[in-house]
C-alpha positions in Angstrom: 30.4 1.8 -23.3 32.5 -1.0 -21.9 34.2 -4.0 -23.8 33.4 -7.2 -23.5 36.6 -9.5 -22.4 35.0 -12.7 -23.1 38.0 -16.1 -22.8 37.8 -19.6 -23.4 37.1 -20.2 -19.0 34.5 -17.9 -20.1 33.0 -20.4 -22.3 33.4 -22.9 -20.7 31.7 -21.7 -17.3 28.9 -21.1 -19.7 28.8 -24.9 -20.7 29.5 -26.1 -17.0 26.3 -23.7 -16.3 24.2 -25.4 -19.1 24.9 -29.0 -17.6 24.7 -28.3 -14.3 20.9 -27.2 -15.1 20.2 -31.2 -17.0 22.2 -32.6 -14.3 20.1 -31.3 -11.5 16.7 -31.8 -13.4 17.7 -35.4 -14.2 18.5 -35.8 -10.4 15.3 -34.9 -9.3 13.4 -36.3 -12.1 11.8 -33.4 -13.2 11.7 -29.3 -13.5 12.8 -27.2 -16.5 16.3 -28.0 -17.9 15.9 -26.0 -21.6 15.7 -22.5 -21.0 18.3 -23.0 -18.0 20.7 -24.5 -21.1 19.8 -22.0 -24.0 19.7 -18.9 -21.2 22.9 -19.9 -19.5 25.2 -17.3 -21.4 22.9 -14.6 -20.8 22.9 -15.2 -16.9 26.7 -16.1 -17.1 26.9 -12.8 -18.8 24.6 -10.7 -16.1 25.8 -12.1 -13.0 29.7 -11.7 -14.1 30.5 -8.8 -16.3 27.2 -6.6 -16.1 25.7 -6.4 -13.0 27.0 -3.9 -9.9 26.5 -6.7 -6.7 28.2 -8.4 -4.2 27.9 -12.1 -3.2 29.2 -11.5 0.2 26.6 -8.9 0.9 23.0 -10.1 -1.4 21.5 -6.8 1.0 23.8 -3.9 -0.2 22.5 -1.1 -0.8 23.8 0.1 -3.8 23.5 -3.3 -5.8 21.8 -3.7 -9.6 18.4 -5.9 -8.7 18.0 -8.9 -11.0 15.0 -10.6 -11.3 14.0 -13.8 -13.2 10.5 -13.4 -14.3 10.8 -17.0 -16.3 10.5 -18.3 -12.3 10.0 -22.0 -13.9 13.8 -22.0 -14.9 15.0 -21.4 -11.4 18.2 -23.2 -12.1 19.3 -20.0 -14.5 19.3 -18.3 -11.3 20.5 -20.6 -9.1 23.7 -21.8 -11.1 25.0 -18.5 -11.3 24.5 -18.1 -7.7 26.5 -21.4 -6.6 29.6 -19.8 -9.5 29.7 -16.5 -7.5 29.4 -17.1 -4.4 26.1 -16.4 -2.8 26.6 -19.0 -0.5 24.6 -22.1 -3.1 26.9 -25.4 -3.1 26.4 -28.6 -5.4 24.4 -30.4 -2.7 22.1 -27.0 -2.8 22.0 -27.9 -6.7 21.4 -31.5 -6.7 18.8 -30.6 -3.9 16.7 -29.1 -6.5 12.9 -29.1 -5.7 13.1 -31.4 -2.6 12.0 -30.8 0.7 14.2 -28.3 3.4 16.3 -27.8 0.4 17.3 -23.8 -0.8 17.1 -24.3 -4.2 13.6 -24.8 -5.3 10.9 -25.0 -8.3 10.7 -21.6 -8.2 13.0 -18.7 -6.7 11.5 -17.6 -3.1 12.3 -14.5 -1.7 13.4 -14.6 1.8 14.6 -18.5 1.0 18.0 -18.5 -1.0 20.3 -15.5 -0.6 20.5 -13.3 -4.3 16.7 -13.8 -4.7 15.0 -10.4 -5.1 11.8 -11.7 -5.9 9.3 -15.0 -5.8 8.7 -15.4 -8.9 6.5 -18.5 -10.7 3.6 -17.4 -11.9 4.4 -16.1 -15.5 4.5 -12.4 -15.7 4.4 -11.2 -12.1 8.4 -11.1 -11.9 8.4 -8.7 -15.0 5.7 -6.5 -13.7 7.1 -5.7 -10.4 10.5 -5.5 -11.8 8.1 -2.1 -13.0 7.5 -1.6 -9.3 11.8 -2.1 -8.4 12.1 0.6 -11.0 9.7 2.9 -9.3 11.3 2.7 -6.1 14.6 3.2 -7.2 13.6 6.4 -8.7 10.9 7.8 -5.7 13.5 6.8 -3.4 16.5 8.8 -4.8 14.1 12.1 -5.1 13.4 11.3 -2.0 17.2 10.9 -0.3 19.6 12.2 -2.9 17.4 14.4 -5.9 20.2 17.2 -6.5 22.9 14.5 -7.6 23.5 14.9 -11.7 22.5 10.8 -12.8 24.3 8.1 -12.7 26.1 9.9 -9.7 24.7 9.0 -6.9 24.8 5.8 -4.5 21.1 5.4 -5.2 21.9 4.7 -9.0 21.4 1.4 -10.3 19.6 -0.6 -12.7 16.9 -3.4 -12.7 17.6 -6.1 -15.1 15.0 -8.8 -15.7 15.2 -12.2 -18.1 11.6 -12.8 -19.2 10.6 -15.6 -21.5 7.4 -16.0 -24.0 5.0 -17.0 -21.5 5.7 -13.3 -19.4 5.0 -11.8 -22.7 1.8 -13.4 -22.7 0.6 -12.7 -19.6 -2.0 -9.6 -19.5 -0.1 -8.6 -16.3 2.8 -7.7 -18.6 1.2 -5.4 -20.8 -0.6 -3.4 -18.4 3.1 -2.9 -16.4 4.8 -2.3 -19.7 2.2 0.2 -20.3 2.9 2.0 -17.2 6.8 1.6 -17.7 6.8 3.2 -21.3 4.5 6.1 -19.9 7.1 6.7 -16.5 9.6 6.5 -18.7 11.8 4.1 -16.2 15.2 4.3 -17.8 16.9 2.3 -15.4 14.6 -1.1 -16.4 16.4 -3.4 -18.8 14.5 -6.3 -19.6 16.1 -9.2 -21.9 13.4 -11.2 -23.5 14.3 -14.6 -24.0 12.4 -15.3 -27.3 12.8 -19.1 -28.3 9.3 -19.5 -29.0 8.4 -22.6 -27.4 6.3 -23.1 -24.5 5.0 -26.7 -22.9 2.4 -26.9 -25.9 5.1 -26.5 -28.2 5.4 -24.1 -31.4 4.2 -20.9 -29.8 2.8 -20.2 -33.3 -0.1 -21.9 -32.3 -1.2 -19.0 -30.0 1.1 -16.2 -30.2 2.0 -14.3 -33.5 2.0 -10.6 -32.7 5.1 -8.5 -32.9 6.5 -8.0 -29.6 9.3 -5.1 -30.8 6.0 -3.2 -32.2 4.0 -3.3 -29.2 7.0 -2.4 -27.2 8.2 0.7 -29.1 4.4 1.4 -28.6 4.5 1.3 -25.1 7.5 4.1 -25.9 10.5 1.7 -25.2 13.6 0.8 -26.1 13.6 -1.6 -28.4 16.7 -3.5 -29.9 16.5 -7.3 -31.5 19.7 -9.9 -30.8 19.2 -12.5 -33.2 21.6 -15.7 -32.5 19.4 -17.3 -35.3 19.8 -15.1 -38.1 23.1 -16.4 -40.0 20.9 -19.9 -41.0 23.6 -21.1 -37.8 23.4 -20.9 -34.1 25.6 -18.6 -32.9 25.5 -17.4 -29.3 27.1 -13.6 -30.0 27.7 -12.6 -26.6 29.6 -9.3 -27.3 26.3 -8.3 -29.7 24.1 -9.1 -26.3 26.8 -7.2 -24.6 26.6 -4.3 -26.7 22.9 -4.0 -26.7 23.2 -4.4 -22.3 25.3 -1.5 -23.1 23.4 0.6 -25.2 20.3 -0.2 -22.9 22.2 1.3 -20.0 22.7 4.4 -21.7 19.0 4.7 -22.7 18.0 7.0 -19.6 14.2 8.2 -20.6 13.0 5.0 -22.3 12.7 1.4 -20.5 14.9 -0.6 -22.7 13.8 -4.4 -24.0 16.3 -6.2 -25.8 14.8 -9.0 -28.2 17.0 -12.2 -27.7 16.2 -14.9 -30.3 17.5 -18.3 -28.8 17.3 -22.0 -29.4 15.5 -23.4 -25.8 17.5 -26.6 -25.1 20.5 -25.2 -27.0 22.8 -27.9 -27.9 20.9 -31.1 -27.0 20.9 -32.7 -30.0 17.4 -33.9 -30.8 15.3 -31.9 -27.9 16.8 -28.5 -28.5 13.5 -26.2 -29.8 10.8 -28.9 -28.5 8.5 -28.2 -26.0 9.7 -31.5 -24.4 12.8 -30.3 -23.2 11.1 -27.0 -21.5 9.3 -28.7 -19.0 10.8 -32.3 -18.6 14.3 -33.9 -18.0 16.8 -34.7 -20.9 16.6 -38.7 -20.4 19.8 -40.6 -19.9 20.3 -41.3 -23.4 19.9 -37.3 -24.8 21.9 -36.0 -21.4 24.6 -38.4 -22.6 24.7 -37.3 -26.1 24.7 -33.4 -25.3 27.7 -33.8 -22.5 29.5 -36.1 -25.4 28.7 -33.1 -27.9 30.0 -30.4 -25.4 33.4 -32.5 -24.7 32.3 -33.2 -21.2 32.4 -36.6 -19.8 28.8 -38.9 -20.4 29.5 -40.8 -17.5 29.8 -37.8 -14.7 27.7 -35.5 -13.9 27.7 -32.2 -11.6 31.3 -31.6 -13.1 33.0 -27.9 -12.0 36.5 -27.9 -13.3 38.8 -25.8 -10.7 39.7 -22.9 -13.1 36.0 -22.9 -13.8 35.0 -22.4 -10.0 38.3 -20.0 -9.4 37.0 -17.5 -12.3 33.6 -17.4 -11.4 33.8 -17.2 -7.3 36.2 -14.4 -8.5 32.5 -12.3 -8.0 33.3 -12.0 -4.2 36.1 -10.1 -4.4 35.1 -7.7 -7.7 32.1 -7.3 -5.7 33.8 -6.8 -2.5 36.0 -4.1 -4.6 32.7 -2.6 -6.2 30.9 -2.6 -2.8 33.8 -0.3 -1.5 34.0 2.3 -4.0 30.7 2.6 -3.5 30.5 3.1 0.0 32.7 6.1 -0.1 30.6 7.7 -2.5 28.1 6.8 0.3 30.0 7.9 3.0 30.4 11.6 1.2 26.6 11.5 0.6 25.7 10.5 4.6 28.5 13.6 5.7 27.0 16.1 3.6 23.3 14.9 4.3 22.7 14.0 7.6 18.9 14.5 8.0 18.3 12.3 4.9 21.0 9.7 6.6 19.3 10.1 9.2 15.8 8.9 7.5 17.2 6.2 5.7 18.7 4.7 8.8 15.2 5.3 10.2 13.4 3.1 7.2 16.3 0.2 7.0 15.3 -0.2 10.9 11.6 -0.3 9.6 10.8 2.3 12.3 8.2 5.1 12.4 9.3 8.6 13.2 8.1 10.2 16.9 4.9 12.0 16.9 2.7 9.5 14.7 0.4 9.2 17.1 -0.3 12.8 18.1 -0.8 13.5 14.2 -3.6 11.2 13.9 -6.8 12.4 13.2 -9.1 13.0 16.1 -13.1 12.3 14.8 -15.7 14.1 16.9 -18.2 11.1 18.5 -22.1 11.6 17.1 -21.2 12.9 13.9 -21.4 10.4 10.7 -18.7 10.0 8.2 -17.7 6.9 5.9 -14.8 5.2 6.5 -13.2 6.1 3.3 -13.4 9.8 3.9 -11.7 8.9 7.4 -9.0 7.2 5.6 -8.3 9.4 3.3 -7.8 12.1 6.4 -5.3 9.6 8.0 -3.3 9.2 4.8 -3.1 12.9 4.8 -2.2 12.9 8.5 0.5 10.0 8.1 2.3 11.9 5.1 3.2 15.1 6.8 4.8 13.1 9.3 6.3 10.1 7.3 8.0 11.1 4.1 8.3 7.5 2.9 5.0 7.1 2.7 3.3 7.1 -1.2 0.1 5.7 -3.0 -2.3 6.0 -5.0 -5.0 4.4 -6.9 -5.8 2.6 -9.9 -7.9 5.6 -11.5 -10.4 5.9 -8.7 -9.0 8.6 -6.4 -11.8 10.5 -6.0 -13.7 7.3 -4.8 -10.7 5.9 -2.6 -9.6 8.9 -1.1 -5.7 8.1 -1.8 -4.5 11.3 -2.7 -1.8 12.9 -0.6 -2.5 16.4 -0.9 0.5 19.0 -2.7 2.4 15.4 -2.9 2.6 15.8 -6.4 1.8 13.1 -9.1 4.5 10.6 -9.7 5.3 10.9 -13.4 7.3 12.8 -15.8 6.5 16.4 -15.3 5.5 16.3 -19.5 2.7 14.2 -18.2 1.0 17.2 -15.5 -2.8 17.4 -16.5 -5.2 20.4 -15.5 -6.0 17.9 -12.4 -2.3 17.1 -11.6 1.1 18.5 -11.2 3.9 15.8 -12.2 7.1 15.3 -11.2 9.6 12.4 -11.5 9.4 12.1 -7.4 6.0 12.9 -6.7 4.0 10.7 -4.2 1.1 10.3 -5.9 0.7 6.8 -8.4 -1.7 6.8 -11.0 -1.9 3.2 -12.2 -4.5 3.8 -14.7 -7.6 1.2 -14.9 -4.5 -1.5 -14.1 -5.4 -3.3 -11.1 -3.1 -6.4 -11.7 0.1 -4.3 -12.3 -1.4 -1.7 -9.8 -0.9 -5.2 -7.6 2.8 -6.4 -9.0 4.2 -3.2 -8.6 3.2 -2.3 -5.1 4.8 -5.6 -4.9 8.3 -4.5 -6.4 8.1 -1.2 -4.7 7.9 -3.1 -1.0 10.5 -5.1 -2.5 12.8 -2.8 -3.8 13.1 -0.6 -0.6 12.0 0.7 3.0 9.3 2.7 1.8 5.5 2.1 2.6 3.5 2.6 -0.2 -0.1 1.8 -0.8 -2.9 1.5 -3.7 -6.5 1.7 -3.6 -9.1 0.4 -5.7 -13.1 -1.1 -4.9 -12.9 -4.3 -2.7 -15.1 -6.0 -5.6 -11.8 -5.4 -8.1 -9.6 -7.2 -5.5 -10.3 -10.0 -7.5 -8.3 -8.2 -10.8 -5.2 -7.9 -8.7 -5.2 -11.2 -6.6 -2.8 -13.2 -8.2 -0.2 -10.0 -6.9 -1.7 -9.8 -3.3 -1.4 -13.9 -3.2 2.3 -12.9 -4.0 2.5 -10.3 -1.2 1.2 -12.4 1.3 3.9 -15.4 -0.1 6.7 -13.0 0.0 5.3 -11.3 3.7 6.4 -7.6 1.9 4.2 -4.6 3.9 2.1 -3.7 1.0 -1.4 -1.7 1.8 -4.1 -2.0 -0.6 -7.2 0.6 0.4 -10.3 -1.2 -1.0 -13.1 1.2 -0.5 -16.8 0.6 -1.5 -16.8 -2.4 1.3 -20.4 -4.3 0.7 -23.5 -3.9 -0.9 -23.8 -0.8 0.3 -22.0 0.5 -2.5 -25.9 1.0 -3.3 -27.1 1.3 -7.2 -24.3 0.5 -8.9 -25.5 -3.3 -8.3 -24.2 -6.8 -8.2 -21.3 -6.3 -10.3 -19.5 -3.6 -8.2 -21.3 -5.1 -4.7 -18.7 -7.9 -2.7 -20.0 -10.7 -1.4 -17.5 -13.1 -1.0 -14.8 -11.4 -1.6 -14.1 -10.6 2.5 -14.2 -13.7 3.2 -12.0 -15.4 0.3 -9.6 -12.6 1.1 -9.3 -13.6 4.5 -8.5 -16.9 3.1 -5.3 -16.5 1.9 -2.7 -17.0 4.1 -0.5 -14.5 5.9 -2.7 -11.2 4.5 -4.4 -9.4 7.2 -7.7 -8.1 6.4 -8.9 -4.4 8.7 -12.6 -3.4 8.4 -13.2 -0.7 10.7 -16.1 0.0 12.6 -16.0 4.5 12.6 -13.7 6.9 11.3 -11.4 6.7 14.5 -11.0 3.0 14.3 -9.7 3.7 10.9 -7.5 6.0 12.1 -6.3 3.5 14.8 -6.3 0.8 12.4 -3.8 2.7 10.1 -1.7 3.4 12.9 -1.6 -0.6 13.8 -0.6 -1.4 9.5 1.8 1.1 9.6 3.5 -0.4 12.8 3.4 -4.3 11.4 6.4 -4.2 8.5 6.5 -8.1 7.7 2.7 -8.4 6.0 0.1 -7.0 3.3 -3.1 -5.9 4.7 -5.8 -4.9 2.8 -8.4 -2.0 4.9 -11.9 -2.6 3.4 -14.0 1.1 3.5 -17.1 2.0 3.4 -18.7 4.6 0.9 -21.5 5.3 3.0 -21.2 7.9 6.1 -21.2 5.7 9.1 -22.0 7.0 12.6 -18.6 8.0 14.9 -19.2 6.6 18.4 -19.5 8.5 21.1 -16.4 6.6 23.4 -14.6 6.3 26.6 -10.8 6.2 27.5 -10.2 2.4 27.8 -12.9 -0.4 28.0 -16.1 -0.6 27.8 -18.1 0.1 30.7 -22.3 0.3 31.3 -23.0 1.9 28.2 -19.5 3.6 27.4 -18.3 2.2 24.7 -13.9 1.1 24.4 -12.0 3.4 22.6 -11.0 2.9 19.6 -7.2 2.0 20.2 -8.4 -1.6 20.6 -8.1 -2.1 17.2 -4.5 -3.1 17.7 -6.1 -6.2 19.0 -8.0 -7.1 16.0 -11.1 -7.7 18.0 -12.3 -6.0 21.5 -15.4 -5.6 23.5 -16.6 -2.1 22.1 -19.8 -2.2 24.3 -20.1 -4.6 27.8 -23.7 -6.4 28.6 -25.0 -4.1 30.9 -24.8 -6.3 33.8 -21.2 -7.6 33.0 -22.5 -11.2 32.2 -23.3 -11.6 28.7 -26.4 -13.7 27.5 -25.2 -13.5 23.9 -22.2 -12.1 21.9 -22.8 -10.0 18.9 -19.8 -10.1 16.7 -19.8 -7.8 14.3 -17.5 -5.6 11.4 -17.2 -2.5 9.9 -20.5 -0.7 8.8 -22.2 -3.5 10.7 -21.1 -2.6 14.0 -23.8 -0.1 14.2 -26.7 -2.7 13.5 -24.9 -4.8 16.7 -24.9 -1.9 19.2 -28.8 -1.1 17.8 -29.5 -5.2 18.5 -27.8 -4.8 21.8 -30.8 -2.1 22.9 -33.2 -3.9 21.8 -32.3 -7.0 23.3 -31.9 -5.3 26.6 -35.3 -3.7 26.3 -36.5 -7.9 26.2 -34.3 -8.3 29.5 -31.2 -10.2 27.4 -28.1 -8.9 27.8 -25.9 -8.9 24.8 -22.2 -8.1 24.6 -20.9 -5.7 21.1 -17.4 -7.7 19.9 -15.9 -5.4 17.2 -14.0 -7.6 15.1 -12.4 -5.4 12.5 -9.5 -7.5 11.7 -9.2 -11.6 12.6 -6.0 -12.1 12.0 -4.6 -9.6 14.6 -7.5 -11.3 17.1 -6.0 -14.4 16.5 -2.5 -13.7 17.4 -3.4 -12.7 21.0 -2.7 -14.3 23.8 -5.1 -17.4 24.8 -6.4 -15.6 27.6 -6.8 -12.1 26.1 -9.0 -13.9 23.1 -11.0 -16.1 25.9 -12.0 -12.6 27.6 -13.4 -11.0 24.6 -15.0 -14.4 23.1 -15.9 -16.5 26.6 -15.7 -20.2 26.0 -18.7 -20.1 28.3 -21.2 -17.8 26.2 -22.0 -20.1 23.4 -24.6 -17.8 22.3 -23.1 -15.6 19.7 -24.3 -13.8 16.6 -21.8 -12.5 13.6 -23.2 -9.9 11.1 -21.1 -9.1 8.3 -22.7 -7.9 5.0 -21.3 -10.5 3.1 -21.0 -14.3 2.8 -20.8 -16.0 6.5 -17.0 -18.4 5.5 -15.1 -16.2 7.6 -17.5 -16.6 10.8 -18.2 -20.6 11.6 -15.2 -21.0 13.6 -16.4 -18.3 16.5 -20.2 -18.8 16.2 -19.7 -22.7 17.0 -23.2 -24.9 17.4 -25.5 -22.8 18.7 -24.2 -19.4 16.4 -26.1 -18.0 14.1 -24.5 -15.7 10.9 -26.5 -12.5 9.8 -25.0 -12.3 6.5 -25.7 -12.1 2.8 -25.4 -16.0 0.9 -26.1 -14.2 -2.8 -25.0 -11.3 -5.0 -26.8 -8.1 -4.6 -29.0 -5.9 -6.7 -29.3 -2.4 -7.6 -31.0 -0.3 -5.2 -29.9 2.5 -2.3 -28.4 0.6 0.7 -31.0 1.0 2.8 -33.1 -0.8 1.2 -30.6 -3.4 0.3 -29.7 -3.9 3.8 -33.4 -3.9 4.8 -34.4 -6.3 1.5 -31.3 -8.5 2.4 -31.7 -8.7 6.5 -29.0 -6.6 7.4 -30.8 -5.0 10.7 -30.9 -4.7 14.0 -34.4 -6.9 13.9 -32.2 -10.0 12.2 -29.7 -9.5 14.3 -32.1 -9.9 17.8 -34.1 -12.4 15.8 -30.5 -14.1 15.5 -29.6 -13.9 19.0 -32.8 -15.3 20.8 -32.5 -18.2 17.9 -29.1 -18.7 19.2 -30.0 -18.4 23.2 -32.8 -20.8 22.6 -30.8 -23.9 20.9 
C-alpha cells in the first residue's frame, strides 16, 4: 500500500478546483456547481496521486479508465483535466455549456480529450464502467492470460465517481449484480453519498442501505465518513487508504461509501438541493471565496505554484507511460502473434479469409434468419478471436452462442449447461437487458474488440436508453434482436413488435439490418463487422423463411441479385420482367417473400413490378445519388412497402401515390399464418396495394 504525500499546494489545488467549478457555473448562468465543490478532493485525489495515465497521450494503452457516472457535474472532470494537462485551458472552462465549446453539460466521448465515456443520464456511466471492467479482463485472456496479475501491460483498474442519483437508477443494480457475480476486481467505484438531489433531502425517496445491498451483490464494501466527528472533515489519506485497500481487493468489485457535504464550504447552500443544480449567486460565491481566503472580487484565479504542481501530470505520466512500454515491449518480443492481433484490432481491421468462412445457404431450402445468424456467429469466431457475445438469458432463442467458446465467468460459476472461465466468450447477462445494453457499451468502449448481445426486438425497448448511448457515442456495438414481428406467433401482443422497427430507426446514427434469407444474413454480418464507427441492431426472424434460389450479380429475367447487395442497404433482388417497372415493391426481411409472390401475380395481370430488398435504410441512404436513383427511379412513382410493422419508416420512399402494407395495431395470439393472413400481410394486399398505387 502506498502513502499518501498530501502538502499545503495540495490543498490548495483542491480549493482552486472547487472555485473554478462556481466560477464557471456563475459564468454561464447555470449547470451544477455543488458536487463539483464537495467532489473536488476526490477528483484532485484520482487524477494526481491514484490513477496510472498520461495527459500527453488520453489513448495509451496501458492507462487506468476513469469514468464520471455523476455526468451532470462535468466540471469535476473537466477541472482536473485543464490542472494536468489534457489540453483544457480557462477559456475551455469559462466556455462551459456554450456552443463549439469542449467543455460541455455533460462529458462526450470523442469531444474533449480524457473523456472515456458520455455520460448524463444517471446510471449508464456506472453500468458500463461494468462493461470497461469486462473488457479489460476478456482482453488480457485474450493477449497476455499466462502473466501472474498485476504483471502484465494489460493491468489496470476502472475507477468511477457515482453520486445518489446512479444509485438509484435500476440500471445500476442490474450492472452491480452482474459485477458482484464476475467478480471484477479491478472496478473501484467511489460513491459520492451527500444525499441531496434537485428535490432536496433524498430521504424523501431513498432510505435503503446501500453498503447492504452491495456486500449482497458480493462486493467490497468500505464506508469514508467525512461527517462522522459532528465536524466536516475532508480526510483524504482515509479516502486514500480505502483507494488502496480497494486496489488490493482482486476477486470482489470494491465500492467505497464516501459521506460528503454537496456544496462544501458555501456557507448557507452547502447540503441544499439548490446548490446541486443552480449557480451560487453573487452574493454566496462571494461569501465562499472570502471563507476560502480567495479574493471576492476575481474569479477564474490559478495561482502559478498551483498550475506548476498540477501540470506536473505530463511528465509523471510521461515517466509512467515509459516504464510501461518496456514491459510492453518484452510482452510484443516474446509474443508476436498476439502483437500481431492487437495491432490488427487498434487498426479496426478484419483478418484475411472472412469472407471465404462465411456460411454458404443452399437456395430452395427454408430456414429463419436467426438460425442463419447464429451459423455466421459461429463462422465469424473461428476466424476472428476478438469477437464475443451473448444474450440476456435467451440463447437458445437468439442463437448467440459461440460454440466450445466457453462462458465468461468465474470457473466456480460452470453449470451442467456451461463451462466457465474468467476469459470465455460467451456473456450471460441474465434477464438484464438495460445493463446487457451499458455494458456492451463499456466493452466497445474499453477496447478493439467486437462484441455483441442478443435479446427479442420487442425488449429493445428495456435497453434503449444504452443503445441511444451507442448511437451518441458512434462505438460498434451489435445487438442481435431475434423474434422480428408478429410472427413470433402465440406468444401475442406483448412479445410481438410493432413499432419498435420503425422507432428504432429513428434514432440517429444506429443502423438497423433486416435480412431478407439466411445468406443475406450472412452478408449482412459481413457488412457490421466491416463498419467499426456505429451500433447496428440485426432484427431475425423466428420463423424458417425461404432461401432464394440466386444468381452471381444483378437481377436479371427472373434471377434474382445475389445476396452481397446487402452492403448497399437496399438493391433490386428481382428486375420487372421487361426491365421497365410499372410499380416498385419495397420490401424487408420475412416480407420479401410476400413481394416476390406479389411480383407473379401482378405479372400474371400484365403489370410489371420490380422486388427492392431493403434490409437496411441507413446503408441505402449513404449511396451515391445515382446508385439510390437506379434502385428507387424518380420516374416510377408507383411503389408499395410491406413491412410487418408500423408504416413510420416508409413515407419518405412511397411519396403520393405509395401505398404501406403494414400493421397500424398490436398483434394477438395466434400462429403467424394466420396473423399475417388476419392482419393483411400477403401477397393479395400487396397486388391489391400496387394496382391502388398505379391507378392514383
Amino acid at each position: 500500500m502506498t502513502d499518501l504525500n498530501w502538502d499545503e499546494i495540495d490543498s490548495a489545488a483542491v480549493d482552486t478546483a472547487r472555485l473554478l467549478a462556481a466560477d464557471a457555473v456563475e459564468k454561464v448562468g447555470n449547470g451544477h456547481p455543488g458536487t463539483a465543490m464537495s467532489l473536488a478532493p476526490v477528483a484532485y485525489l484520482l487524477h494526481q496521486k491514484v490513477m496510472e495515465h498520461d495527459p500527453a497521450d488520453p489513448n495509451w494503452l496501458g492507462r487506468d479508465r476513469f469514468i464520471l457516472s455523476a455526468g451532470h457535474s462535468s466540471l469535476t472532470q473537466y477541472v482536473q483535466l485543464y490542472l494536468g494537462g489534457y489540453g483544457l485551458e480557462l477559456d475551455d472552462l469559462k466556455a462551459l455549456r456554450t456552443w463549439g465549446s469542449k467543455t460541455p453539460g455533460h462529458p462526450e466521448y470523442g469531444h474533449t480529450d480524457g473523456v472515456e465515456i458520455t455520460t448524463g443520464p444517471l446510471g449508464q456511466g456506472l453500468a458500463s464502467a461494468v462493461g470497461f471492467a469486462y473488457a479489460a479482463r476478456f482482453e488480457r485472456g485474450l493477449l497476455d492470460p499466462e502473466t501472474p496479475a498485476g504483471e502484465s501491460p494489460f493491468d489496470h483498474h476502472v475507477y468511477v465517481i457515482a453520486g445518489d442519483g446512479d444509485l438509484q437508477e435500476g440500471v445500476t443494480s442490474e450492472a452491480g449484480s452482474l459485477a458482484g457475480h464476475q467478480q471484477l476486481g479491478n472496478l473501484v467505484v467511489i460513491y459520492d453519498s451527500n444525499q441531496i438531489s434537485i428535490e432536496d433531502d433524498t430521504d424523501i425517496a431513498f432510505t435503503e442501505d446501500v453498503a447492504a445491498r452491495y456486500g449482497a451483490y458480493g462486493w467490497h464494501v468500505q464506508t469514508v465518513d467525512w461527517k462522522k466527528t459532528g465536524e466536516y472533515v475532508e480526510d483524504l489519506h482515509a479516502l486514500h487508504a480505502a483507494i488502496e485497500a480497494a486496489k488490493a481487493e482482486s476477486t470482489k468489485p470494491s465500492i467505497i461509501i464516501l459521506r460528503t457535504i454537496i456544496g462544501w464550504p458555501a456557507p448557507t447552500k452547502q447540503n441544499t438541493g439548490k446548490i446541486h443544480g443552480s449557480a451560487l449567486g453573487a452574493e454566496e460565491l462571494a461569501a465562499t471565496k472570502t471563507l476560502m481566503g480567495f479574493d471576492p472580487e476575481q474569479s477564474f484565479v490559478v495561482a502559478d505554484e498551483v498550475i506548476a504542481r498540477t501540470r506536473g501530470a505530463v511528465a509523471r505520466g510521461a515517466e509512467r507511460h515509459a516504464a510501461w512500454q518496456e514491459r510492453f515491449d518484452d510482452w510484443a518480443a516474446a509474443n508476436p502473434d498476439r502483437k500481431a492481433l492487437l495491432d490488427r484490432m487498434l487498426a479496426g481491421e478484419l483478418p484475411e479469409g472472412l469472407d471465404a468462412a462465411l456460411p454458404v445457404f443452399e437456395g430452395g431450402t427454408s430456414v429463419s434468419t436467426r438460425a442463419a445468424s447464429g451459423k455466421v456467429i459461429n463462422a465469424i469466431a473461428a476466424v476472428l478471436p476478438e469477437f464475443w457475445g451473448g444474450s440476456a438469458d435467451l440463447a437458445e432463442s437468439n442463437l448467440t452462442t459461440i460454440a466450445n467458446g466457453g462462458s465468461f465467468a468465474p470457473s466456480e460459476h460452470s453449470t451442467h449447461e456451461w463451462q466457465a472461465n474468467p476469459y470465455g466468450r460467451i456473456l450471460h447477462f441474465g434477464i438484464r437487458e438495460h445493463a446487457m445494453g451499458a455494458i456492451l457499451n463499456g466493452i466497445a468502449l474499453h477496447g478493439r474488440t467486437r462484441v455483441f448481445g442478443g435479446t427479442f426486438l420487442i425488449f429493445s425497448d428495456y435497453m434503449r436508453p444504452a443503445v441511444r448511448l451507442a448511437a451518441l457515442m458512434r462505438v460498434p456495438v451489435t445487438y442481435v434482436w431475434t423474434h422480428d414481428s408478429v410472427a413470433l406467433g402465440e406468444d401475442g401482443p406483448t412479445h410481438q413488435p410493432i413499432e419498435q422497427l420503425a422507432s428504432l430507426r429513428a434514432i440517429p446514427g444506429l443502423d438497423i439490418v433486416r435480412p431478407a434469407d439466411a445468406n443475406e444474413t450472412a452478408w449482412a454480418w459481413k457488412t457490421i463487422l466491416e463498419r467499426n464507427d456505429r451500433p447496428t441492431g440485426i432484427a431475425l426472424t423466428r420463423q424458417n423463411i425461404p432461401v432464394f434460389e440466386r444468381g452471381d450479380d444483378a437481377a436479371s429475367g427472373d434471377v434474382l441479385a445475389a445476396a452481397h447487395h446487402v452492403a448497399r442497404g437496399a438493391y433490386v433482388l428481382a428486375e420487372a420482367l421487361n426491365g421497365s417497372p410499372d410499380v416498385i415493391l419495397i420490401a424487408t426481411g420475412s416480407e420479401v417473400q410476400v413481394a416476390l409472390a406479389a411480383r407473379e401475380q401482378l405479372a400474371a395481370q400484365g403489370v410489371h413490378a420490380r422486388v427492392v430488398s431493403a434490409p437496411c435504410l441507413e446503408w441505402f441512404e449513404e449511396q451515391s445519388a445515382e446508385y439510390r436513383e437506379s434502385v428507387l427511379p424518380s420516374g416510377v412513382t408507383a411503389r408499395v412497402s410491406i413491412e410487418a410493422g408500423v408504416a413510420l419508416s416508409w413515407h419518405r420512399y412511397l411519396g403520393s401515390r405509395g401505398r404501406a402494407v403494414s400493421i397500424e395495431h398490436f398483434g394477438a395470439s395466434a400462429d403467424y399464418q394466420t396473423l399475417f393472413r388476419e392482419f393483411g400481410i400477403t401477397a393479395e394486399a400487396a397486388v391489391a396495394a400496387a394496382l391502388e398505387s398505379i391507378a392514383s
